[in-house]
BALO-863578 format. One line per field, with one value per residue (C-alpha): residue number from 1; x, y, z. Coordinates in steps of 0.001 Angstrom, whole numbers, plus 524288, in hexadecimal, padded with zeros to 5 digits. Each point is the difference from the previous one (the first is absolute). Layout:
! residues N
n	NUM ...
px	X ...
py	Y ...
pz	Z ...
END
This chain:
! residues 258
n	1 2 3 4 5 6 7 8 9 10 11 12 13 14 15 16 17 18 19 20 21 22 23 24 25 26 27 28 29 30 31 32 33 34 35 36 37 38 39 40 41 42 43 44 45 46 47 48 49 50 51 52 53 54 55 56 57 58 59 60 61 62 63 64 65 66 67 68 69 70 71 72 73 74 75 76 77 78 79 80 81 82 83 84 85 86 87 88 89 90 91 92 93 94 95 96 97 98 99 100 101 102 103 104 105 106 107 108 109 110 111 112 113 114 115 116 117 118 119 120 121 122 123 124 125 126 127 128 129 130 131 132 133 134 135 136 137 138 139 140 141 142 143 144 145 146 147 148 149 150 151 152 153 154 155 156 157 158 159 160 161 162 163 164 165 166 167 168 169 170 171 172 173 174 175 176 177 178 179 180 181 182 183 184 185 186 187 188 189 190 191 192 193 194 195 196 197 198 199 200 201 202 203 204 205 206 207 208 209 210 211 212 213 214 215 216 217 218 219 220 221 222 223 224 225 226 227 228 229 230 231 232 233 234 235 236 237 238 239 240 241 242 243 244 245 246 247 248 249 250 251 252 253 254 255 256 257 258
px	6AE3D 80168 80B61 800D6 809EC 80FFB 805CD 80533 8047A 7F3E8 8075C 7FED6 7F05C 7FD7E 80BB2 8084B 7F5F7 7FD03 7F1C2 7FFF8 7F81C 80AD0 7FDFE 7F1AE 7FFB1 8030A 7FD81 7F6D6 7FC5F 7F226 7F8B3 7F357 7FC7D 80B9D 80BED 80B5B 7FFD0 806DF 7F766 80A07 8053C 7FFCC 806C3 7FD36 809A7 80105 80C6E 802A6 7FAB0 7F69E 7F29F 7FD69 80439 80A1C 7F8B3 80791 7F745 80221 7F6EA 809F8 8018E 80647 80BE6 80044 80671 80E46 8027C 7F5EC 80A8A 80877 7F688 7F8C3 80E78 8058D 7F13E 7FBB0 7F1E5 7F74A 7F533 7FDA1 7F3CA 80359 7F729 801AA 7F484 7F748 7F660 7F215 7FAE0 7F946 807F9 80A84 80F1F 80B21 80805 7F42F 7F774 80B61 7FF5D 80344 7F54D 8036F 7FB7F 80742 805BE 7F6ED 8052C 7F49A 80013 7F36F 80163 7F390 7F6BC 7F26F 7F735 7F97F 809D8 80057 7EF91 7FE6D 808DA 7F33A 7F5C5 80718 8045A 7F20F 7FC9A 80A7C 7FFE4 8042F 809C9 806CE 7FDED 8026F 80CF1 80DC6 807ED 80BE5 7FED8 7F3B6 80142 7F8A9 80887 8014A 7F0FB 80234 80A74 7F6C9 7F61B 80803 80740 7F3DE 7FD34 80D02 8005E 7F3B6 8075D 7FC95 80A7E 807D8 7F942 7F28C 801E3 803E6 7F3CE 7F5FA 80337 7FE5C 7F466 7FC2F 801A0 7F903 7F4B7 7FEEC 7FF2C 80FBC 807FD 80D13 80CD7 80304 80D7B 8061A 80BCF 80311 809DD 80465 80D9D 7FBD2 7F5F3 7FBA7 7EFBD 7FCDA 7F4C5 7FD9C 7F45F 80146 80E1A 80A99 807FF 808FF 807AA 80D1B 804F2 80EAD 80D0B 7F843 7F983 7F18B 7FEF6 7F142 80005 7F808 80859 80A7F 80D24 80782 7FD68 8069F 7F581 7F7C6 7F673 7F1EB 7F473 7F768 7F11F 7F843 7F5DF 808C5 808B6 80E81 806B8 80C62 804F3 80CBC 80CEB 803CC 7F283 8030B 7FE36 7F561 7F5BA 806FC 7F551 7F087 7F87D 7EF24 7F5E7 7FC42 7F21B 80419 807EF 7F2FE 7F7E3 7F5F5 805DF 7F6A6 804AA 7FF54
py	9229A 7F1B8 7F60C 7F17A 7F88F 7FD8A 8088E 80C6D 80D49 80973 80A9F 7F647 7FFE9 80FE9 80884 7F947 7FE22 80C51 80100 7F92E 80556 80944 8080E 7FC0F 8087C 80D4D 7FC31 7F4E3 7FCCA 7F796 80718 80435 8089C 8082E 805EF 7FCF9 7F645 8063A 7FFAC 7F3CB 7F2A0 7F2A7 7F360 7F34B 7F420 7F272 7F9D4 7F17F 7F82B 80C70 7FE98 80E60 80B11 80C1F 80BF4 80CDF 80D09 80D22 80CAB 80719 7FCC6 7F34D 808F1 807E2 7F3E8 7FFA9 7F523 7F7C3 7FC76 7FB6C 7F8A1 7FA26 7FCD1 7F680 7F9B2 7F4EB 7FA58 7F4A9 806BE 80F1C 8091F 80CCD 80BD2 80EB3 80BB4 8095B 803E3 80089 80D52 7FD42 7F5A0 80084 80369 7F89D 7F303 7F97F 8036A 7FA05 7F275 7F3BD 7FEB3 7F32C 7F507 7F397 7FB87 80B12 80ABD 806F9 80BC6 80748 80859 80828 8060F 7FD49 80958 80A80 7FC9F 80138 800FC 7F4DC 7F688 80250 7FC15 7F42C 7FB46 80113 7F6E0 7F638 7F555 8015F 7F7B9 80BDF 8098B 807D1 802AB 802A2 80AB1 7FF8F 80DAA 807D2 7FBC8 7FB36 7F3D3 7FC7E 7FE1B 7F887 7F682 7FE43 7F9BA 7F869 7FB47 7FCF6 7F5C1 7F9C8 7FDFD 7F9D9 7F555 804B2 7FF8E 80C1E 8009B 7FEFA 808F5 80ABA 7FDAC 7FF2E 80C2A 80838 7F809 80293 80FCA 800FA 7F898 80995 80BE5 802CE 8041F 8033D 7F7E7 7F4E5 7FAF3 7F6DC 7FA6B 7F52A 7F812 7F64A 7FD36 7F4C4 8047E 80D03 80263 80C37 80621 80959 80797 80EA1 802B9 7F7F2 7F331 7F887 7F38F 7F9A1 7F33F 7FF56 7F898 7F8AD 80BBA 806AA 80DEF 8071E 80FF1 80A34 8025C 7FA57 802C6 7FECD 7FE96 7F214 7F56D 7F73F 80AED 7FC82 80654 7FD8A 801F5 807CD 7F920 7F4A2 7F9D7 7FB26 7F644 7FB85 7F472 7FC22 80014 7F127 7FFBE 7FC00 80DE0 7FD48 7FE40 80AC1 80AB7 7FDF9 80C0A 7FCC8 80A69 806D7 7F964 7F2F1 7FF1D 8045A 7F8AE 7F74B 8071B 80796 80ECF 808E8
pz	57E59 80541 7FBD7 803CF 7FBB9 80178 80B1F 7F995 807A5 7FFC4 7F873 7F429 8007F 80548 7FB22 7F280 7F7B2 7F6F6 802FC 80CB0 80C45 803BD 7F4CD 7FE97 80CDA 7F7B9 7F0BA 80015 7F0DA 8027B 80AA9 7FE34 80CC4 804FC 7FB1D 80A91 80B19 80AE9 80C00 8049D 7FF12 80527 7FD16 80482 8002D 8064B 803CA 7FF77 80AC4 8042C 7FDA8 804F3 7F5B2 80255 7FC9D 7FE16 7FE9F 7FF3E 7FD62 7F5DF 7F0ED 7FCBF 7F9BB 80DA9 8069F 7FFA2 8076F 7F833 7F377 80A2C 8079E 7F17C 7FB78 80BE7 80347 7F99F 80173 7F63A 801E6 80106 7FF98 7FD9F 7FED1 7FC99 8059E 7F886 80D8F 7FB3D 8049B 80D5B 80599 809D9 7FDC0 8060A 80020 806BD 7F32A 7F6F9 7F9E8 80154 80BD6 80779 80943 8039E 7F2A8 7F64F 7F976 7F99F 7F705 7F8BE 7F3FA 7FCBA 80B10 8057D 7FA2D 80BDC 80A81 80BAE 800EB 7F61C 80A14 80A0A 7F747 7FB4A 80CAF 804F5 7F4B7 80248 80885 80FC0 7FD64 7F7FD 8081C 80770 7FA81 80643 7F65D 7FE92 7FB5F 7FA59 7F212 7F6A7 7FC01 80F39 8022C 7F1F0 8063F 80C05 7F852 7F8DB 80CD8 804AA 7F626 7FFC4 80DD6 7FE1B 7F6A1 7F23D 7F66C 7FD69 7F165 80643 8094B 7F80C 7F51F 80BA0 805E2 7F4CE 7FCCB 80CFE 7FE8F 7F3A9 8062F 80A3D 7F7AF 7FFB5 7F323 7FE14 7FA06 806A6 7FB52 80BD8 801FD 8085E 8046D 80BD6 7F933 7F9BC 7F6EF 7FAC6 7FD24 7F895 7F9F4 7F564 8021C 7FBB8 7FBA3 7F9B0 8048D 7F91B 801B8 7FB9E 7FF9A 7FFDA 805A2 807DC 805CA 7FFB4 80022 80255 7FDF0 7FD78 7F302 7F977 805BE 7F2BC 7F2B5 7FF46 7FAD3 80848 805C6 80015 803FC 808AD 7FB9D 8078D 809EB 800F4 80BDF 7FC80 80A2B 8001F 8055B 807F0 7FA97 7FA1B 7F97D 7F02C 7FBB5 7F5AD 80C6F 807D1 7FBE9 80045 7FCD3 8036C 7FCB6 80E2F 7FE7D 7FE10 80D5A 80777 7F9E0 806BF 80E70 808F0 7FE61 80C10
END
């Protein structure tokens, strides 16, 4: 889950609400491969007047964490990127393997799997340009080599929306499959796309929440349809512009794939 908006402490966004990640990491109500996500955590926060996130991982359940209430309860961030684990079968274990995945002022999170890892990830970077590869892991995961080629095209200059649409337009064109739902955030906009499994958006107090599901039943949910990218821009934006959702094929549209 991402949130943008007024400062709040992170315990308000993860652990109170009823159907928030926290509990989304034992009894999640909307996902559609996987029972329990308890292969580790990672949050991702900015402080005022830091461009570069804090990122706090571990390898054990979300619930495992004792310290974590206390830590959620006294730390307050605008912007937060927040991600629970279910490991794909084949990829590595670990905190290094647990999102958010970061670079200068990204967070990045990925919510699905790249179909025939880790053997599909040699085929596709053979097909891709040099300028992608050859990659630097962070950890032997599927989501990192994911994050690689988006950082890639982001360091090239293309917008955070773009980037995220071209890469898994960039996949597919090179033979790959799987479920491609991104996240992505620099603290002062979130990108996200739904390609496989659910996301879902909230506007509210000022604030824009993006999650895989619904973290309460209160109204203002909305989902996102499938094969589309939702942005989010910067906090003192009226709210009635805040959100833009674009089919995936409209943002690549007319731009060289590779």
């Amino acid at each position: 889950m991402a949130y943008l908006g007024p400062p709040v402490p992170l315990r308000s966004v993860l652990i109170d609400p009823p159907f928030g990640l926290y509990r989304q990491s034992w009894s999640p109500r909307r996902q559609r491969h996987g029972t329990v996500n308890a292969d580790g955590f990672g949050i991702g926060w900015y402080a005022g007047g830091d461009p570069v996130p804090a990122r706090y991982r571990r390898a054990v359940p979300i619930w495992g964490d004792r310290s974590l209430p206390d830590l959620a309860r006294v730390t307050r961030s605008a912007a937060i990127l927040a991600a629970v684990r279910s490991a794909t079968p084949g990829t590595a274990l670990g905190e290094a393997a647990v999102a958010p995945f970061a670079s200068g002022p990204w967070l990045f999170s990925h919510n699905g799997a790249l179909d025939g890892w880790p053997a599909s990830a040699t085929a596709l970077s053979a097909a891709l340009t040099p300028t992608e590869s050859p990659f630097s892991l962070e950890a032997m995961v599927d989501s990192a080599f994911l994050w690689a080629l988006v950082l890639g095209r982001l360091r090239s200059g293309t917008a955070a929306d773009v980037a995220l649409a071209a890469t898994i337009a960039a996949i597919e064109a090179a033979g790959g499959s799987g479920r491609f739902n991104f996240l992505l955030t620099d603290g002062r906009s979130v990108a996200a796309t739904a390609a496989g499994d659910t996301l879902w958006y909230r506007q509210a107090g000022g604030a824009v929440t993006v999650a895989s599901e619904p973290g309460d039943d209160e109204p203002g949910w909305a989902e996102v349809p499938d094969r589309h990218v939702l942005t989010a821009l910067p906090f003192g934006v009226p709210a009635p512009s805040r959100v833009t959702i674009s089919p995936l094929a409209a943002l690549t549209e007319g731009i060289a794939i590779r």
